[in-house]
PDB file with one MODEL, atoms N, CA, C and O in Angstrom:
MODEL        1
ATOM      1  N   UNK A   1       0.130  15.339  -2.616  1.00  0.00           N
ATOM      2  CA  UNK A   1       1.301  14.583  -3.011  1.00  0.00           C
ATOM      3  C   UNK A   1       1.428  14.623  -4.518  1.00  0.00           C
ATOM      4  O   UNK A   1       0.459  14.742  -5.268  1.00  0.00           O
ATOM      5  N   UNK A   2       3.013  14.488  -5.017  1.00  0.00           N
ATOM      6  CA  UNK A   2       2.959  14.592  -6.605  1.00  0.00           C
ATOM      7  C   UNK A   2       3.070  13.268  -7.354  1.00  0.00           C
ATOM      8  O   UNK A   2       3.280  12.405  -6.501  1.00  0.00           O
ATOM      9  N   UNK A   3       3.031  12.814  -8.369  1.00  0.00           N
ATOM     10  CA  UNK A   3       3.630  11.937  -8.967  1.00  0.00           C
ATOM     11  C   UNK A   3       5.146  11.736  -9.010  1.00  0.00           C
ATOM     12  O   UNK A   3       5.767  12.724  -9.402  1.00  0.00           O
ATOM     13  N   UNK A   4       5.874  10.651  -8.684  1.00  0.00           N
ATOM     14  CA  UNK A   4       6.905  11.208  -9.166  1.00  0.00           C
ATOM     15  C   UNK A   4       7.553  11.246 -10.657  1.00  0.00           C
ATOM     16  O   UNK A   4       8.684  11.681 -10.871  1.00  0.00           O
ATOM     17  N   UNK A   5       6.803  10.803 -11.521  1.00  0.00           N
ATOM     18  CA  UNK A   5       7.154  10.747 -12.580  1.00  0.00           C
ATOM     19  C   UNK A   5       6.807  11.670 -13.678  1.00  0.00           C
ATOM     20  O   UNK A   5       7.614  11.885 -14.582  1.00  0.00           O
ATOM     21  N   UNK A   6       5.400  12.340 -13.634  1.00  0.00           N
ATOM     22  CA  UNK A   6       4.737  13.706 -14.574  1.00  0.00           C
ATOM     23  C   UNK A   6       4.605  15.129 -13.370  1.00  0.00           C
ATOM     24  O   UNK A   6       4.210  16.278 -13.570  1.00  0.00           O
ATOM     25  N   UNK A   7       5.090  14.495 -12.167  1.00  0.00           N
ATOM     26  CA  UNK A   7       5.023  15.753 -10.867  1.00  0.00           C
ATOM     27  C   UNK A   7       3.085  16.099 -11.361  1.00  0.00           C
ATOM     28  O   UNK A   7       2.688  17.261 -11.451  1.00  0.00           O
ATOM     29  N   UNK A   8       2.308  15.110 -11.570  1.00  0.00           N
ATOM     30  CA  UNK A   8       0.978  15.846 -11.453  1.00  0.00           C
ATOM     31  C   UNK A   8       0.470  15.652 -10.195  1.00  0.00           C
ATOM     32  O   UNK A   8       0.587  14.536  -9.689  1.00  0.00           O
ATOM     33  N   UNK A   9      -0.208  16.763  -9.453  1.00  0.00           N
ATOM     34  CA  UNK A   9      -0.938  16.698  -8.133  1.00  0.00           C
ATOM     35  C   UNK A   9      -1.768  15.166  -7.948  1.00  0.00           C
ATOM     36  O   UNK A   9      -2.602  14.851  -8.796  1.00  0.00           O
ATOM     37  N   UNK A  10      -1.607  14.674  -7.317  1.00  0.00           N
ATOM     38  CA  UNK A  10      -2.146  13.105  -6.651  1.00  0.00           C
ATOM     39  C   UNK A  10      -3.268  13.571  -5.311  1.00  0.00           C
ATOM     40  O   UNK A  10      -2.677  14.045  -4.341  1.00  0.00           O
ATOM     41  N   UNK A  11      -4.719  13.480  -5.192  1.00  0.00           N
ATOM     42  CA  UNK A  11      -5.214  13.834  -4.220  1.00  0.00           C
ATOM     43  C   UNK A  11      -5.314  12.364  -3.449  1.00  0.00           C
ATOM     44  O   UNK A  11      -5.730  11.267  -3.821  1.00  0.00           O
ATOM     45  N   UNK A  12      -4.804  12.794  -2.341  1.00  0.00           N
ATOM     46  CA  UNK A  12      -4.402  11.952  -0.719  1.00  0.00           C
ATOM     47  C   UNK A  12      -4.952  12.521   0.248  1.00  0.00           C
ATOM     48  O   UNK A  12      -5.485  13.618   0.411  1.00  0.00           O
ATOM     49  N   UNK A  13      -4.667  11.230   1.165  1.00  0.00           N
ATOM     50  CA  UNK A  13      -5.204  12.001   2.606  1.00  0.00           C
ATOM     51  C   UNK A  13      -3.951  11.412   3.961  1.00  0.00           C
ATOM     52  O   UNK A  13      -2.909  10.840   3.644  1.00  0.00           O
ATOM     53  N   UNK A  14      -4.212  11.608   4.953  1.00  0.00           N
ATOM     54  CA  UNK A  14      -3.048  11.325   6.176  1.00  0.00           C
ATOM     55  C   UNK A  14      -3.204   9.880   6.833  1.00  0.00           C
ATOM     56  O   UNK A  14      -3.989   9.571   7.730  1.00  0.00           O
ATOM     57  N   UNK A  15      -2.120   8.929   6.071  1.00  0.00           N
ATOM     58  CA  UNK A  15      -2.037   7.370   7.129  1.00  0.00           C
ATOM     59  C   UNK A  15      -2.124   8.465   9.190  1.00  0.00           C
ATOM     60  O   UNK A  15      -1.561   9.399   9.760  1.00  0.00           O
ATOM     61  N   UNK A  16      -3.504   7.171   9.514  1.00  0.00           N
ATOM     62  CA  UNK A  16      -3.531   7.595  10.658  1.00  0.00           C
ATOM     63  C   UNK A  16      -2.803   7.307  11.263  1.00  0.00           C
ATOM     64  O   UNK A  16      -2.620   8.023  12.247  1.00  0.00           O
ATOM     65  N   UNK A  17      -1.718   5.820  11.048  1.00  0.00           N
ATOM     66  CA  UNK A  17      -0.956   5.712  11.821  1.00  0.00           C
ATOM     67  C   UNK A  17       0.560   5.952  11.586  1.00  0.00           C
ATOM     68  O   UNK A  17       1.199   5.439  12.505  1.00  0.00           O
ATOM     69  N   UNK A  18       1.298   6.517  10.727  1.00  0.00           N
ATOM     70  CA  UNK A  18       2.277   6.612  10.221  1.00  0.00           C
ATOM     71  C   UNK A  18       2.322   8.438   9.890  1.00  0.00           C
ATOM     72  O   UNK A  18       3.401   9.024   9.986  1.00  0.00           O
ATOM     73  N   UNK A  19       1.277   9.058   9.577  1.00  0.00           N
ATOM     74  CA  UNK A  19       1.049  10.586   8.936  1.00  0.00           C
ATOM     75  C   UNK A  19       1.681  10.538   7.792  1.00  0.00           C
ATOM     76  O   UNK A  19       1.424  11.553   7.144  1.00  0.00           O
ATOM     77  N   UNK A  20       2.565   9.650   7.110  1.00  0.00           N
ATOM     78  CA  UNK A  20       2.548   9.822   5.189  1.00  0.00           C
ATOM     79  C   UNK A  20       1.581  10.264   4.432  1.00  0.00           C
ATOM     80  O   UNK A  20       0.648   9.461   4.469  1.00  0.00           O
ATOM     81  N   UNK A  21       1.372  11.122   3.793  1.00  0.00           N
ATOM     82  CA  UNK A  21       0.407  11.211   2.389  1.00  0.00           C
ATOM     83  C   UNK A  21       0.300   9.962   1.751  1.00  0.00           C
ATOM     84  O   UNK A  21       1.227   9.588   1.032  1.00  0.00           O
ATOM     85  N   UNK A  22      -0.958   9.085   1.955  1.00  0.00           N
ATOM     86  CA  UNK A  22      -1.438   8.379   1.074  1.00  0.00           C
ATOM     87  C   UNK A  22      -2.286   8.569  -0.248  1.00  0.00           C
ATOM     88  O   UNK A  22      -3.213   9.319   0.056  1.00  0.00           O
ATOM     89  N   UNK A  23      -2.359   8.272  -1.375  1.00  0.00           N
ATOM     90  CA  UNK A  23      -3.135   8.949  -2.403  1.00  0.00           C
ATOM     91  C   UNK A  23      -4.687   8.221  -1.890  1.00  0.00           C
ATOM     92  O   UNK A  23      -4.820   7.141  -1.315  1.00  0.00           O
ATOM     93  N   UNK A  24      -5.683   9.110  -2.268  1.00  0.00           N
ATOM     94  CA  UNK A  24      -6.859   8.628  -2.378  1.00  0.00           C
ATOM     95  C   UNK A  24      -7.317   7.659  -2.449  1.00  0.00           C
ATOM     96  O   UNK A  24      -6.794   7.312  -3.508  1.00  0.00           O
ATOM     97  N   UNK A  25      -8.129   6.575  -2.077  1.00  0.00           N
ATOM     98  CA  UNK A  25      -8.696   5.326  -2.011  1.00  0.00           C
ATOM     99  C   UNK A  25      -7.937   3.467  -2.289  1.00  0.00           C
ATOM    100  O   UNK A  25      -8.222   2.362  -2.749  1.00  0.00           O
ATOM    101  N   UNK A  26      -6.294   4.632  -1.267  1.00  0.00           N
ATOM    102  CA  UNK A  26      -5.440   3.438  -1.201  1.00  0.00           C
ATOM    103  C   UNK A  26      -6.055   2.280  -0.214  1.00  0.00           C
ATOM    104  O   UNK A  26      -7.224   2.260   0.171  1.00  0.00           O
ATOM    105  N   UNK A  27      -5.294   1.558   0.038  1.00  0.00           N
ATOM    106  CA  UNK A  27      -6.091   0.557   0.834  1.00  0.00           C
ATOM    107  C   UNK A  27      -5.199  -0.021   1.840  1.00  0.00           C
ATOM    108  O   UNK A  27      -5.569  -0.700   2.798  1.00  0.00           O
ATOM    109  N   UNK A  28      -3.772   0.362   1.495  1.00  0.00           N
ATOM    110  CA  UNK A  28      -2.483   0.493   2.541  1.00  0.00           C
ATOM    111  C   UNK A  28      -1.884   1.331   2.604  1.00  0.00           C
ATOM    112  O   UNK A  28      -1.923   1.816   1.473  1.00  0.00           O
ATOM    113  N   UNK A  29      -1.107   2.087   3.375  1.00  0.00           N
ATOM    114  CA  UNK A  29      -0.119   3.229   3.132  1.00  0.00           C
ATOM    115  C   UNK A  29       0.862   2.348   2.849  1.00  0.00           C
ATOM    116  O   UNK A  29       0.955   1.162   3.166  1.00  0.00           O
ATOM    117  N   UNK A  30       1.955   3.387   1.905  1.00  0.00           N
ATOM    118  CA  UNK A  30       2.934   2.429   1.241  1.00  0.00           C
ATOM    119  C   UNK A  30       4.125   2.717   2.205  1.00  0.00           C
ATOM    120  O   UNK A  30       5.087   1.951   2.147  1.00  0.00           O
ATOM    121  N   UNK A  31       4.146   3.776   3.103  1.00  0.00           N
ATOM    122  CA  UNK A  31       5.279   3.480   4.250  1.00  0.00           C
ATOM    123  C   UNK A  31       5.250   3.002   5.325  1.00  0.00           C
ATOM    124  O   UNK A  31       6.287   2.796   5.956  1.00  0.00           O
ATOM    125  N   UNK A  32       4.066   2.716   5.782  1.00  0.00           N
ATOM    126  CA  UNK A  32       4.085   1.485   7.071  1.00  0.00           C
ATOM    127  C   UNK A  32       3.267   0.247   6.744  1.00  0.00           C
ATOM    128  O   UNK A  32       3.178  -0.706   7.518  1.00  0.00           O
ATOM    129  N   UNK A  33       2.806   0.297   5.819  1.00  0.00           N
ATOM    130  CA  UNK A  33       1.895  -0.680   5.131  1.00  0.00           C
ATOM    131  C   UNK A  33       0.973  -0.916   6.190  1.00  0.00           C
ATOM    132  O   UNK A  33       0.855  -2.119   6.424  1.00  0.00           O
ATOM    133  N   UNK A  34       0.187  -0.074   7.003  1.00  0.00           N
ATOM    134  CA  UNK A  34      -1.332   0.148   7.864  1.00  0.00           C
ATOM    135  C   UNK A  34      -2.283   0.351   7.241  1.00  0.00           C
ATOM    136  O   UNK A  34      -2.576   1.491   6.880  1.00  0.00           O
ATOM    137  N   UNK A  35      -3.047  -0.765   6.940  1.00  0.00           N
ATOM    138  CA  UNK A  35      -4.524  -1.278   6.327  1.00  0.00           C
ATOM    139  C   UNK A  35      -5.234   0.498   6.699  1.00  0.00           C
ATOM    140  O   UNK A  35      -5.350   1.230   7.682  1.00  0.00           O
ATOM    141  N   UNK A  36      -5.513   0.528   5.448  1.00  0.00           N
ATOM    142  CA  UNK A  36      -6.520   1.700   6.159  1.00  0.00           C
ATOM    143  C   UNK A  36      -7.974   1.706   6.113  1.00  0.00           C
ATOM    144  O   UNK A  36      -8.565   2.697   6.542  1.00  0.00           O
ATOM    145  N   UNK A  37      -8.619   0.716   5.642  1.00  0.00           N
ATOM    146  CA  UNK A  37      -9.875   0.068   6.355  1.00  0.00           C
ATOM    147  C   UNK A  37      -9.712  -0.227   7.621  1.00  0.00           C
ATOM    148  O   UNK A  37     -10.871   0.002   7.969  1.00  0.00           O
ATOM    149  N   UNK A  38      -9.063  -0.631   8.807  1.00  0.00           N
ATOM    150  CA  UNK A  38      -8.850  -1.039   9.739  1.00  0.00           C
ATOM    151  C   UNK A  38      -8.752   0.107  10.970  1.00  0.00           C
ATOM    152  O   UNK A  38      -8.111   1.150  10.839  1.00  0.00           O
ATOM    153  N   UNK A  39      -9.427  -0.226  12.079  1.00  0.00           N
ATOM    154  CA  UNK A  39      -9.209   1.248  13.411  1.00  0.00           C
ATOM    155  C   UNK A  39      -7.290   1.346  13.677  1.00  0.00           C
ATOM    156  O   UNK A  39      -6.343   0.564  13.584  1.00  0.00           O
ATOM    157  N   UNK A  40      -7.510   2.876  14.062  1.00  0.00           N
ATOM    158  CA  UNK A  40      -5.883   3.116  14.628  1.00  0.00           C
ATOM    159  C   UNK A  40      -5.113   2.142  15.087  1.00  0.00           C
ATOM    160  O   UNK A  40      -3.950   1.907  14.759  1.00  0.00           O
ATOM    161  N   UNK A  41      -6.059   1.334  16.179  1.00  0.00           N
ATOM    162  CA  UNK A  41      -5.068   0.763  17.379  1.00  0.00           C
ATOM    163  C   UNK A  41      -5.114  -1.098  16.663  1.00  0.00           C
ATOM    164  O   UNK A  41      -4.420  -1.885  17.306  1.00  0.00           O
ATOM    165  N   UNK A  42      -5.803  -1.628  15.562  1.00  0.00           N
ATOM    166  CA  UNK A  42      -4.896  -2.466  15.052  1.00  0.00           C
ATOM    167  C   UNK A  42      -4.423  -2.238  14.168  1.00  0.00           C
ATOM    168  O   UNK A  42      -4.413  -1.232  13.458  1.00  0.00           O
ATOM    169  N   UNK A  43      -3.436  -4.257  14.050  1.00  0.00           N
ATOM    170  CA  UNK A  43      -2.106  -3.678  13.478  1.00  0.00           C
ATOM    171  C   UNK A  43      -2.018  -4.833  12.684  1.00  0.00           C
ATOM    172  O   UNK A  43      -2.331  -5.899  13.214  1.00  0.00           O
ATOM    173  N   UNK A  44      -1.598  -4.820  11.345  1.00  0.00           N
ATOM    174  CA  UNK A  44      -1.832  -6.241  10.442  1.00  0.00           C
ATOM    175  C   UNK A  44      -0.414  -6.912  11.179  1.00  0.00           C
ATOM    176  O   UNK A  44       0.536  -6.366  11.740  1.00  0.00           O
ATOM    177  N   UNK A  45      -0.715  -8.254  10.923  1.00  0.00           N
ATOM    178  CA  UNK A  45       0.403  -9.223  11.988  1.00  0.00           C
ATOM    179  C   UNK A  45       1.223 -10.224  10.960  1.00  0.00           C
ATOM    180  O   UNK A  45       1.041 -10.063   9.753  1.00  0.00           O
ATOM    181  N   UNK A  46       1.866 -10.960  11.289  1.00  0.00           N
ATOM    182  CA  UNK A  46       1.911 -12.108  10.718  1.00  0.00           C
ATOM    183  C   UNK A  46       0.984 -13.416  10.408  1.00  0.00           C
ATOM    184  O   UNK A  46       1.182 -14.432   9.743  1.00  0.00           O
ATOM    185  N   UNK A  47      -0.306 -12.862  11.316  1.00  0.00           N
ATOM    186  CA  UNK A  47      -0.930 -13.876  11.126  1.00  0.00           C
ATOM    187  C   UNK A  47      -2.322 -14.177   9.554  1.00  0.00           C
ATOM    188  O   UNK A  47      -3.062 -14.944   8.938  1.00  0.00           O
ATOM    189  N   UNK A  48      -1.656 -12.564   9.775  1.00  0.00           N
ATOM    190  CA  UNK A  48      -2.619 -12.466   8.054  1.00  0.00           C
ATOM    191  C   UNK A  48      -2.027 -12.738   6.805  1.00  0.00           C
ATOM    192  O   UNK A  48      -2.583 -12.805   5.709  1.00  0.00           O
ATOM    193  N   UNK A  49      -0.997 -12.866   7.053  1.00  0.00           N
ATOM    194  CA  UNK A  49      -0.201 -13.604   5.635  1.00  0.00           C
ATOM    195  C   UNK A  49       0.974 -12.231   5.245  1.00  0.00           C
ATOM    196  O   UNK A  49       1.594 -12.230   4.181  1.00  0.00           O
ATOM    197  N   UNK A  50       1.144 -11.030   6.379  1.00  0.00           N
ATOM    198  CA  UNK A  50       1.328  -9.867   5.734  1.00  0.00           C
ATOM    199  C   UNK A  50       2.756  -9.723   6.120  1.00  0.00           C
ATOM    200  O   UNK A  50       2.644 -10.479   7.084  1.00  0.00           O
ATOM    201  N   UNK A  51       4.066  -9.357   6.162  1.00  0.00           N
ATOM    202  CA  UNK A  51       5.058  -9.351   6.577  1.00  0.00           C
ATOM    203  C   UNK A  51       5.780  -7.923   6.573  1.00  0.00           C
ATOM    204  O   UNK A  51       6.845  -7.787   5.970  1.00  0.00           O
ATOM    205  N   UNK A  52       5.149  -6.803   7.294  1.00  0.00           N
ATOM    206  CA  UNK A  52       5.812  -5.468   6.998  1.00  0.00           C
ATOM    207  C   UNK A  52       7.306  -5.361   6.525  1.00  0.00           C
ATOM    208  O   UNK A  52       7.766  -4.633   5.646  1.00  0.00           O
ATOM    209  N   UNK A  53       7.843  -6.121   7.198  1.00  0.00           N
ATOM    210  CA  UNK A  53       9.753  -5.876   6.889  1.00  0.00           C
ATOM    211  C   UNK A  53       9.778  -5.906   5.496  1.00  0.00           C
ATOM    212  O   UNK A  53      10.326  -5.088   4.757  1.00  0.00           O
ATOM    213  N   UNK A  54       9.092  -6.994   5.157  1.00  0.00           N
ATOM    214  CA  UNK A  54       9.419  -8.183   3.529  1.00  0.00           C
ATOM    215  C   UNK A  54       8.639  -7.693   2.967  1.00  0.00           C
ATOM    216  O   UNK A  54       8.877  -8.090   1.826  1.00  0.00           O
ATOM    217  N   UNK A  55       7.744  -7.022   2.902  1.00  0.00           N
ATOM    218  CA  UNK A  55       6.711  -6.416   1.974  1.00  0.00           C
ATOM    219  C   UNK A  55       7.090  -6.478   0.395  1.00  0.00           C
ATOM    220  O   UNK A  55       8.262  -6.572   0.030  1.00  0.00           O
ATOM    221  N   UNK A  56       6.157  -6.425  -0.377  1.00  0.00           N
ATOM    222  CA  UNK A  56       6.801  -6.421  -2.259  1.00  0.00           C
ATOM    223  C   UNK A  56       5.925  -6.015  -2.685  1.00  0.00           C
ATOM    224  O   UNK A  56       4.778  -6.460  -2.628  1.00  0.00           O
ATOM    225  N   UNK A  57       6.417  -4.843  -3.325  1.00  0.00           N
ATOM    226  CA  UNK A  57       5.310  -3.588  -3.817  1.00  0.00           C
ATOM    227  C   UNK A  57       5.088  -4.339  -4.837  1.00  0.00           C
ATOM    228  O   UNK A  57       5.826  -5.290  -5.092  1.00  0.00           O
ATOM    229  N   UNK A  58       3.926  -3.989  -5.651  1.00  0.00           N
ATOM    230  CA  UNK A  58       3.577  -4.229  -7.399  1.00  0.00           C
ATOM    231  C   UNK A  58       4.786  -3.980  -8.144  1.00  0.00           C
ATOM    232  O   UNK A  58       5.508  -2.987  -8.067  1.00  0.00           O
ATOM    233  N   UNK A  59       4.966  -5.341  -9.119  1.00  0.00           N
ATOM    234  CA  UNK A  59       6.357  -4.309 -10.222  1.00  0.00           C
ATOM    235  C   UNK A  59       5.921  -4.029 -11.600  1.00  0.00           C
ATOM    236  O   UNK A  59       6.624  -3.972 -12.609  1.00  0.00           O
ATOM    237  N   UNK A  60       4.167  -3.799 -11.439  1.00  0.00           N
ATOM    238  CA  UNK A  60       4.029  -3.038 -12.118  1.00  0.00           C
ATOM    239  C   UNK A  60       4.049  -1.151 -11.895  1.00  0.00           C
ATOM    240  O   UNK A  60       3.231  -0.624 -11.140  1.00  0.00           O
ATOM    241  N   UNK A  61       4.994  -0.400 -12.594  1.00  0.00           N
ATOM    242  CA  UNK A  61       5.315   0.953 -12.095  1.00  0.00           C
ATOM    243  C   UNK A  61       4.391   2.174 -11.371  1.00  0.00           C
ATOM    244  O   UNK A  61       4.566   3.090 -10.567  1.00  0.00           O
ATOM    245  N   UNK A  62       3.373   1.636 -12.119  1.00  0.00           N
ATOM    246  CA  UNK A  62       1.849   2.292 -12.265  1.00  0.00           C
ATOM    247  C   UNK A  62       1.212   2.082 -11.020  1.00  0.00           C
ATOM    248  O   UNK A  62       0.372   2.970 -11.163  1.00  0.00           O
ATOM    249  N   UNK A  63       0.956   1.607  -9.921  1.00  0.00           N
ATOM    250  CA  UNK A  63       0.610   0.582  -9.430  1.00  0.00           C
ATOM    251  C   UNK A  63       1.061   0.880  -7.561  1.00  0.00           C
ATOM    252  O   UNK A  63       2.206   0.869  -7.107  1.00  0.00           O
ATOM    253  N   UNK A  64       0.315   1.022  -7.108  1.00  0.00           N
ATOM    254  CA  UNK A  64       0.840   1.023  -5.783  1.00  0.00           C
ATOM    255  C   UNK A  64       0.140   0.199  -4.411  1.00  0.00           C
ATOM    256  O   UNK A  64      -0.226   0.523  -3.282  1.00  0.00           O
ATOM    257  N   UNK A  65       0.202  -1.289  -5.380  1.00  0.00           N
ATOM    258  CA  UNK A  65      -0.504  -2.105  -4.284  1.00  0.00           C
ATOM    259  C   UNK A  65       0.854  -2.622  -4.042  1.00  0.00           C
ATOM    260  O   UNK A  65       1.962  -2.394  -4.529  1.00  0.00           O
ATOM    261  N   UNK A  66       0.372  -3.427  -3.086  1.00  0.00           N
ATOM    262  CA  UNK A  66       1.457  -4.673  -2.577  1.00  0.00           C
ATOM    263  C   UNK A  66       1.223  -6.071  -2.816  1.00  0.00           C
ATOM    264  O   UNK A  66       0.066  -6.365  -3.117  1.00  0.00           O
ATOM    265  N   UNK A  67       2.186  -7.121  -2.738  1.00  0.00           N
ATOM    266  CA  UNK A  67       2.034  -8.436  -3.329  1.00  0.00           C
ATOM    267  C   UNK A  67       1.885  -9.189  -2.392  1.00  0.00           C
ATOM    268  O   UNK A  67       2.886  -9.765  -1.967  1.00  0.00           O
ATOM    269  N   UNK A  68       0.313  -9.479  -1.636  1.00  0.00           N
ATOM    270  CA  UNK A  68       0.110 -10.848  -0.918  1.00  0.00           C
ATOM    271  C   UNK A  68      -0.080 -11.893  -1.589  1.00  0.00           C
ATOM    272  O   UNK A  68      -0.520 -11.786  -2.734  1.00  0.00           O
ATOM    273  N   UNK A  69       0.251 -13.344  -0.950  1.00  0.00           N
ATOM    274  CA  UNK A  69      -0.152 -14.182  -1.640  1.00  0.00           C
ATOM    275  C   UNK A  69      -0.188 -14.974  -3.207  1.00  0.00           C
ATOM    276  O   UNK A  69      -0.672 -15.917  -3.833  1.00  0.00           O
ATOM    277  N   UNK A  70       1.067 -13.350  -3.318  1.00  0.00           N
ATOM    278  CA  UNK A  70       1.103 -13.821  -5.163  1.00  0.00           C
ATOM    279  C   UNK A  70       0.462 -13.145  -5.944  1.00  0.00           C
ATOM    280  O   UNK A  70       0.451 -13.396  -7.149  1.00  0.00           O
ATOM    281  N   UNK A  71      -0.210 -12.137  -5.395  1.00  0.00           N
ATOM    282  CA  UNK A  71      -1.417 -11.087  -5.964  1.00  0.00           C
ATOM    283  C   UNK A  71      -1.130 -10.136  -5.516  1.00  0.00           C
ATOM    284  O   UNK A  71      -0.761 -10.003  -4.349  1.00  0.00           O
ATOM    285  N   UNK A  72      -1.271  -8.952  -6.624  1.00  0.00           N
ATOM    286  CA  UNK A  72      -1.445  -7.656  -6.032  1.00  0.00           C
ATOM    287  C   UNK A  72      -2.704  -7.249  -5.748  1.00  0.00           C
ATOM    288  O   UNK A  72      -3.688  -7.278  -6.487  1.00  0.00           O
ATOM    289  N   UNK A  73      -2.567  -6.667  -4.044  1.00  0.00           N
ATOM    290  CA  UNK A  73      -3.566  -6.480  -3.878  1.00  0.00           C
ATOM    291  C   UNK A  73      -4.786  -5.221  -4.471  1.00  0.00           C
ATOM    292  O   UNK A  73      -5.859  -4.945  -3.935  1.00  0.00           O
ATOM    293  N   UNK A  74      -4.241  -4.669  -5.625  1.00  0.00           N
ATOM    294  CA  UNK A  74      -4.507  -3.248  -5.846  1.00  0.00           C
ATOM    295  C   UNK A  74      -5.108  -3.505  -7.721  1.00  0.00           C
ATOM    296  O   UNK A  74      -6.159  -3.058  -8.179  1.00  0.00           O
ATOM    297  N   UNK A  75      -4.365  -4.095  -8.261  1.00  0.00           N
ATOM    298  CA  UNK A  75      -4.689  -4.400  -9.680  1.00  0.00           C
ATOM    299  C   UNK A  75      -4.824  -5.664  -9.914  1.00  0.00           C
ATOM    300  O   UNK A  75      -5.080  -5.895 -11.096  1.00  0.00           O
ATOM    301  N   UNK A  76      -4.729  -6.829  -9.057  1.00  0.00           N
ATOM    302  CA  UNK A  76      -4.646  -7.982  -9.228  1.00  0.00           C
ATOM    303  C   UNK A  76      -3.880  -8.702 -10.329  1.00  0.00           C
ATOM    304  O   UNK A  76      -4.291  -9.644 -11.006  1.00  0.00           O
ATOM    305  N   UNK A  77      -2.597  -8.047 -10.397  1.00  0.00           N
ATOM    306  CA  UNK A  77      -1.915  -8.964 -11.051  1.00  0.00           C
ATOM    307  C   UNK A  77      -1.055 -10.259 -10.228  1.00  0.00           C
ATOM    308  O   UNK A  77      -0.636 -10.266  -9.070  1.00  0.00           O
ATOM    309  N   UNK A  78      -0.981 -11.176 -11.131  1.00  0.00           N
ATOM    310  CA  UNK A  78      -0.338 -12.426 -10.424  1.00  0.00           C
ATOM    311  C   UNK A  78       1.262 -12.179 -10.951  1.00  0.00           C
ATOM    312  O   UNK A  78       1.645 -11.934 -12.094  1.00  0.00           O
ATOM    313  N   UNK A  79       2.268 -12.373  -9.370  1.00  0.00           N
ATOM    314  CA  UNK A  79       3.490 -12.224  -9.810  1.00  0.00           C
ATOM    315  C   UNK A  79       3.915 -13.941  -9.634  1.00  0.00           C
ATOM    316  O   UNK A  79       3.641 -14.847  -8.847  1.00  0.00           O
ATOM    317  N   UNK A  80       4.774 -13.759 -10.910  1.00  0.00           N
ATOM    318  CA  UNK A  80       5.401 -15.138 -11.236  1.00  0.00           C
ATOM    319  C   UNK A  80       6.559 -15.562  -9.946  1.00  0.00           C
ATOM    320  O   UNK A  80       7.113 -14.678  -9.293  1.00  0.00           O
ATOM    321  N   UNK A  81       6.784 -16.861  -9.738  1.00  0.00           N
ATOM    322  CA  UNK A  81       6.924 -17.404  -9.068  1.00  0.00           C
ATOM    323  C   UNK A  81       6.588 -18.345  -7.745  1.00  0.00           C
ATOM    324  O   UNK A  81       7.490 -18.966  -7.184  1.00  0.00           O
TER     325      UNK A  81
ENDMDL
END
């Protein structure tokens, strides 16, 4: 996968459950948002605090966690509000 911003090669591997290119030692894929610590056949719920529809990426640019809880889960920044 490339960057999209310097197009430099990004080494990834295949969401098992979605097949997107995820980059290397993500911890969600960013198009189905499927934990990838977690086996194939579960599925993060509502009951983990996680909301696939509503999801909110980092707005930091750099950055390709998502915002549980007010935290990104990837750089730990706290988003205001």
């Amino acid at each position: 996968m490339k960057c999209p911003h310097c197009e430099k090669e990004i080494p990834g591997s295949t969401c098992p459950e979605c097949g997107t290119t995820v980059p290397d030692g993500a911890k969600y894929c960013m198009e189905c948002g499927f934990s990838l610590g977690q086996k194939v056949d579960e599925k993060i719920d509502s009951d983990d605090g996680f909301d696939l529809k509503n999801r909110v990426l980092c707005p930091d640019g750099t950055c390709t966690g998502i915002i549980i809880n007010g935290k990104c889960t990837e750089c730990g920044k706290k988003v205001p509000g």
